[in-house]
C-alpha positions in Angstrom: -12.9 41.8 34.4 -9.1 42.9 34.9 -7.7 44.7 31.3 -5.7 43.4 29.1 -2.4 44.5 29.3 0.0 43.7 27.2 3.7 43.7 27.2 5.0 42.9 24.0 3.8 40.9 20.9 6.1 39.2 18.1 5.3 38.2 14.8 7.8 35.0 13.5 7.3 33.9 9.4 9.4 30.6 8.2 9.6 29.7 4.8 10.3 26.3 4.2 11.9 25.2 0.8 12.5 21.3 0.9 12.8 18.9 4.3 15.6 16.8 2.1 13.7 16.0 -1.0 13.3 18.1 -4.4 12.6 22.2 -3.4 8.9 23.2 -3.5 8.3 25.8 -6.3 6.5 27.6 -3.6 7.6 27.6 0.2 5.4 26.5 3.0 5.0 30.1 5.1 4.1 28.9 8.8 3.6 32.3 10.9 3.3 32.8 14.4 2.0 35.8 16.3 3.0 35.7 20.1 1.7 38.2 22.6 3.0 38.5 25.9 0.2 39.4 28.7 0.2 40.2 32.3 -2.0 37.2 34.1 -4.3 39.0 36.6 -5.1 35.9 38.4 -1.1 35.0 39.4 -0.1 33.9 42.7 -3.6 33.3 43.9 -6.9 31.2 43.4 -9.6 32.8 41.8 -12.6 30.5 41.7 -14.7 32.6 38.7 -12.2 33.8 35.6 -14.1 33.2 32.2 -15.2 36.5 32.4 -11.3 37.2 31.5 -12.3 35.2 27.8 -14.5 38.1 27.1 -11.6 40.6 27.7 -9.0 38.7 25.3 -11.2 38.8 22.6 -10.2 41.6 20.6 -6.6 40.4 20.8 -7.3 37.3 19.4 -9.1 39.0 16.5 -5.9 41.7 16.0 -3.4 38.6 16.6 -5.2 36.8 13.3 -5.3 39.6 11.4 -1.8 40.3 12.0 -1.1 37.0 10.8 -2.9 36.9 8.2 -1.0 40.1 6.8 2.4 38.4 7.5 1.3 35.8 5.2 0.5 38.0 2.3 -2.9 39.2 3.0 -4.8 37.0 1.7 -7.0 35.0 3.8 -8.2 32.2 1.7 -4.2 31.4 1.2 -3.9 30.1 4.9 -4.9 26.7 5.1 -3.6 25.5 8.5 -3.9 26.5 12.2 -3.0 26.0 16.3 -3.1 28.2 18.9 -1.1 28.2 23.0 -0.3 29.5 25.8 2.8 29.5 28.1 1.6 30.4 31.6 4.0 31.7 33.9 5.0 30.0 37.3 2.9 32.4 39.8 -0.5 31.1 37.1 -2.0 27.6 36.8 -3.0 26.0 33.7 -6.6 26.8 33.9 -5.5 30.1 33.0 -4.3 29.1 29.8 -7.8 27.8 28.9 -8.9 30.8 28.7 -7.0 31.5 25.2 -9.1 28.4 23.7 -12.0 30.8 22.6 -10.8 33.6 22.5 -7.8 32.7 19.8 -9.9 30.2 17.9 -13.0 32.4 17.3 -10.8 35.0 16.6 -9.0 33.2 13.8 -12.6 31.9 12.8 -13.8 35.2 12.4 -10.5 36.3 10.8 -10.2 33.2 8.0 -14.1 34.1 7.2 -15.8 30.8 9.4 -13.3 28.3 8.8 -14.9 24.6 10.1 -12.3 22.8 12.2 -11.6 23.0 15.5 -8.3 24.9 16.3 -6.2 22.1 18.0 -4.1 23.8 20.7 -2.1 23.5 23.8 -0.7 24.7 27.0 2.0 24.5 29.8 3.3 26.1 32.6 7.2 27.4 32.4 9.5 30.1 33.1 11.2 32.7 30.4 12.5 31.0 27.8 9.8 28.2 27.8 9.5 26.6 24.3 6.0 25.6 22.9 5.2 22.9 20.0 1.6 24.6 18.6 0.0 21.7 16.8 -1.9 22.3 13.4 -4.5 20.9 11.1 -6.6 22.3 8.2 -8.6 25.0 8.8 -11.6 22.9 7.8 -11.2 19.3 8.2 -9.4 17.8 11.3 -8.6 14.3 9.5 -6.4 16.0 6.4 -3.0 14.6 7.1 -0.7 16.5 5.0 -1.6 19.6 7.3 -0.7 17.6 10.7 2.3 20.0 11.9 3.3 21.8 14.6 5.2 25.2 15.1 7.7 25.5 18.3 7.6 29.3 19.6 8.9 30.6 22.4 10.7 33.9 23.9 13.8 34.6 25.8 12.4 36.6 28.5 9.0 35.8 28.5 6.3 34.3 30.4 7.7 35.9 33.8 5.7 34.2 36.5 2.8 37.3 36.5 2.5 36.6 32.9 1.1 34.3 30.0 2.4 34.4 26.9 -0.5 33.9 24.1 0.2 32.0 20.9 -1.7 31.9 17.3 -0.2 30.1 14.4 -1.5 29.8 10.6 0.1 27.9 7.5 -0.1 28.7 3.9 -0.3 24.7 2.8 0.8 21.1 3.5 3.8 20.2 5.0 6.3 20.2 2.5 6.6 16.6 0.9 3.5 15.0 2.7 3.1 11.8 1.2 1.6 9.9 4.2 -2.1 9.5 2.5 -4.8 9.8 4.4 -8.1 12.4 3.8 -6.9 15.2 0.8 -7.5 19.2 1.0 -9.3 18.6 -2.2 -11.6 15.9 -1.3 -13.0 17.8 1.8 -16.8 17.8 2.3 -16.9 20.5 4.8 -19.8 19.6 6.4 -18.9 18.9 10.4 -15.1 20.0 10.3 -13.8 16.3 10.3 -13.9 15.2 7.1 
């Protein structure tokens, strides 16, 4: 399959103190890793491309690790996660799909076999394109205090021969999540739901 070449890659780290109510003793850290790709399958139909999964896994392995120092090192502090991709006008959204393994294994691998499945999106846009990455726990889907989502985005990027690859982790709850539902501490972590 085609290499992977990338163009450029940004690390992003919020902090988040309060969302109106009392300030958390300890900020939320959401961090996002982008990576900005050439797609080898713009501007025509290619009928076989998950070979291309294969290719983008050692990116999505570096891409967690890189987040994973951005938020302090520590792996077993990161308790949320999403992942994206922005294809770029010349691609199709098929082409994004081929990020789903690729980032989720590779933050898998990275967190040491976290349980849920990495919730994720895609979309097709021009430079400048934003994306809302959704989150959940890293090992049980229904915890609702770790329902978020991270917009990213770059000015000039995905141009139309390009896709722009997104992995995001979270060091905790939302900040003031009080809407009940399934705890972090009363996870069974037996199927990644519950």
């Amino acid at each position: 399959m085609p290499e992977v070449r990338v163009r450029k890659r940004i690390t992003v780290v919020e902090e988040i103190f309060h969302e109106g109510g009392p300030p958390a003793t300890i900020p939320l850290r959401r961090a996002a890793a982008l990576a900005v790709i050439h797609n080898p399958f713009a501007g025509r139909y290619v009928e076989e491309i998950t070979g291309f999964m294969d290719d983008l896994k050692p990116l999505g392995l570096e891409m967690a690790k890189s987040l994973i120092a951005a938020l302090g090192g520590n792996a077993r502090a990161v308790e949320g996660y999403g992942k994206g991709a922005i294809i770029g006008s010349a691609g199709e959204l098929e082409h994004g799909a081929l990020w789903h393994a690729p980032g989720g294994y590779g933050m898998r691998e990275a967190l040491g076999g976290a349980k849920a499945i990495v919730s994720s999106t895609k979309k097709v846009g021009g430079p400048g394109t934003r994306l809302d990455v959704p989150i959940t726990h890293i090992n049980a889907s229904y915890v609702r205090s770790h329902f978020d989502a991270m917009e990213v985005g770059i000015a000039d990027a995905p141009r139309a021969d390009e896709m722009l690859l997104a992995l995001v982790m979270t060091t905790g709850p939302r900040i003031h999540a009080r809407a009940g539902g399934l705890k972090a501490s009363e996870i069974k972590g037996e199927d990644g739901l519950r």
